[in-house]
N, C-alpha and C positions, 0 to 999 in steps of 0.2 A: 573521403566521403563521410567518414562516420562526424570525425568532427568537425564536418561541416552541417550535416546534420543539426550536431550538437547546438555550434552556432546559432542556428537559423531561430530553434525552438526558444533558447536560453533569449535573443532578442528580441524575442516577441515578447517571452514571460517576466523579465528581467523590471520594465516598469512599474509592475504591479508590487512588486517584492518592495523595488525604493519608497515607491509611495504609501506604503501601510505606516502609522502612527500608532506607537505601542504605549503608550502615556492613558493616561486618563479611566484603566479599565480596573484598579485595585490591584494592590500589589504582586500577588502571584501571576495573575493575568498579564498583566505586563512585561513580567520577568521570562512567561513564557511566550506571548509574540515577540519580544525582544529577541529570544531564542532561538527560536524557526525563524526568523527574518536573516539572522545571522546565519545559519544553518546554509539559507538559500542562496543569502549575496555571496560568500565565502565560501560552500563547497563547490565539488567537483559535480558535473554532468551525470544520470542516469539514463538507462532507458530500459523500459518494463516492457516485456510478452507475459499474458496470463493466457491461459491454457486449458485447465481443468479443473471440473466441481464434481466434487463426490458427495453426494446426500445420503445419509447413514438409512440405509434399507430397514432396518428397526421402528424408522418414525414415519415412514414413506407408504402409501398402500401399493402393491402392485401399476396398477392403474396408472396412478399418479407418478412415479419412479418412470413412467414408460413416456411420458410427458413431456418432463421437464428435460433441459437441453444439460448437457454434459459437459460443451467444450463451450468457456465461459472466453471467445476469444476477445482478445483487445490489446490493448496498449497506454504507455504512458510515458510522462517524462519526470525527472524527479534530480535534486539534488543532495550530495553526502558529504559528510565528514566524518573521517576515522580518528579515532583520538588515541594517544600515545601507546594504549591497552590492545588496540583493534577491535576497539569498540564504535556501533557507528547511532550518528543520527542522521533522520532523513526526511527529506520534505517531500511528498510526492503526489501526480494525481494521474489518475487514470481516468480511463471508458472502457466499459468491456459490456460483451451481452453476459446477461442476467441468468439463472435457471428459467426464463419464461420466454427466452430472447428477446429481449427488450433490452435497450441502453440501459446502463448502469454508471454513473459517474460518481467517481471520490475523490476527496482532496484531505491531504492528513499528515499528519510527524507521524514518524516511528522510531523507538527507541530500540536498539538490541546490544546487548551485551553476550561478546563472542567467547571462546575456550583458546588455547591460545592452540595455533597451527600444528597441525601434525600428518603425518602423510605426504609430505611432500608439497604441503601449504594447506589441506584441507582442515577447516574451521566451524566449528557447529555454534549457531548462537540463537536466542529467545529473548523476548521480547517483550514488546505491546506499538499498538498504533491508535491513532486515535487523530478523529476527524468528522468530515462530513458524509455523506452520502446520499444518493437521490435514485428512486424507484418509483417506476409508474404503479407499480403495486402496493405499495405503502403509503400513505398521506398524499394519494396521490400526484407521488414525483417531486414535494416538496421535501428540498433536504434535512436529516437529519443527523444528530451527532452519533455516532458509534467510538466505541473500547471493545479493540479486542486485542486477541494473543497474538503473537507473529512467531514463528520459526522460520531458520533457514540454513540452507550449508551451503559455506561458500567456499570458492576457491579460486585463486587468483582475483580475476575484478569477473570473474561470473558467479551469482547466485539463483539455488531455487528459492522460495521462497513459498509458505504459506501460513494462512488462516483458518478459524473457525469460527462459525457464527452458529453461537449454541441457542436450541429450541425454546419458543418463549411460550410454550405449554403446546397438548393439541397431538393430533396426527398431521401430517403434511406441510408441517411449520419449522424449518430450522435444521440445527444438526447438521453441518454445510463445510462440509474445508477446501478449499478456495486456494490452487496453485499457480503461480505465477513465477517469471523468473527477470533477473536484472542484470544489465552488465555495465561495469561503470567505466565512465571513460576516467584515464589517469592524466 
């Protein structure tokens, strides 16, 4: 079932990935859709649960903490590759509700660089990701780019996984870490 799943999702996405032309955008740029293109035709399947947003009560009034929604659920699909190190890249995009329940869509690479295994396979590794995203509360739902941190621990082909989206001045603005979890198919 699962990789059938997998399947299903990977041909529907699978044309987009061929058809992207990484030429023409100046050298780094290039060098890095080239990257993710490769990332996406070449790796292995994901699939994303997110779960939970914690809003740092220091930047939050009462009121507004009692507000916003806490279980940021959704999902996603995403492809990996692990490199000799157990280090991985990844292509991915999700939908999840927002802090305000509202959709939330992103699409993005993330880099993470792991520790090597210990425990009996358990791996701690940090990051960054970087892409788009789209909120009805910000620019009015038109996407924009995000950089952020990523952590996660993984073990076996299951990971947690999160982020933080730090405060961009203000009370009720930001300060956000954002968990979600992934299991890769092998």
């Amino acid at each position: 079932m699962k990789k059938t799943l997998a399947a299903l999702i990977l041909s529907l996405a699978a044309p987009l990935a061929s058809a992207i032309d990484c030429t023409g955008m100046g050298s780094w740029l290039d060098q890095a859709c080239a990257h993710v293109s490769d990332v996406y035709q070449n790796g292995k399947s994901d699939i994303y649960v997110s779960g939970y947003t914690w809003h740092d009560p220091h930047k939050y009034t009462d009121e507004k903490l009692e507000a916003l929604n806490k279980w940021g659920w959704g999902g996603g699909y995403g492809r990996h590759v692990i490199d000799e190190n157990g280090n991985e890249d990844l292509v991915l995009g999700m939908a999840f509700s927002d802090s305000h329940k509202n959709p939330e869509l992103m699409v993005g690479y993330a880099g993470l660089w792991f520790t090597n295994p210990v425990l009996g396979g358990l791996s701690v590794g940090a990051g960054y990701t970087a892409g788009l995203t789209s909120r009805r509360d910000i620019f009015g739902g038109i996407p924009f780019p995000i950089v952020l941190p990523v952590a996660a621990i993984r073990y076996g082909q299951f990971s947690i996984m999160g982020t933080w989206i730090p405060s961009l001045g203000g009370v009720n603005n930001g300060d956000v870490a954002f968990f979600f979890s992934r299991y890769q198919f092998e």
